[in-house]
N, C-alpha and C positions, 0 to 999 in steps of 0.2 A: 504493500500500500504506500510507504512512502518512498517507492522509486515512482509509483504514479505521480505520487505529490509532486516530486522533481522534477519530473517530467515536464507537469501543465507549468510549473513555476520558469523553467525554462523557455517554454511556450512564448510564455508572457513576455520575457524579457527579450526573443528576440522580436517579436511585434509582430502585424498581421504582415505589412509590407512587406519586411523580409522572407516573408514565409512564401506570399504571392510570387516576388522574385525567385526565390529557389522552384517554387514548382514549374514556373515559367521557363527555367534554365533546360529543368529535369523532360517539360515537354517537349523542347525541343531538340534535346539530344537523344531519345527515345526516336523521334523524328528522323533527325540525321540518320542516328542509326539503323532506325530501319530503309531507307533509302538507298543508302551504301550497302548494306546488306542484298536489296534485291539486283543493285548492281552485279556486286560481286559475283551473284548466285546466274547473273544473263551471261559475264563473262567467263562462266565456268561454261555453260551452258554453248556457247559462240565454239570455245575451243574443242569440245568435245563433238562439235557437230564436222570442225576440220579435220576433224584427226581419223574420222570416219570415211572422209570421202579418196 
């Protein structure tokens, strides 16, 4: 119970703003990431379709 308590007390202290900002950051590289990632996975894809022919 009072790690919860430290927790919200932490909460508090870093504000709502900075909370908004971090999730802002977190959605956007979740983003990225997955972007890059479907590249990745075309360019795997590109090479395995040359090596076939």
């Amino acid at each position: 119970m009072s790690a919860l308590f430290s927790i919200m007390m932490f909460w508090e202290s870093i504000g709502i703003h900075n909370m908004l900002f971090f999730i802002a950051i977190l959605m956007i590289w979740l983003f990225v990431f997955f972007i890059t990632g479907d590249s990745y996975d075309m360019k795997d894809d590109i090479l395995a379709s040359m090596e076939s022919k």
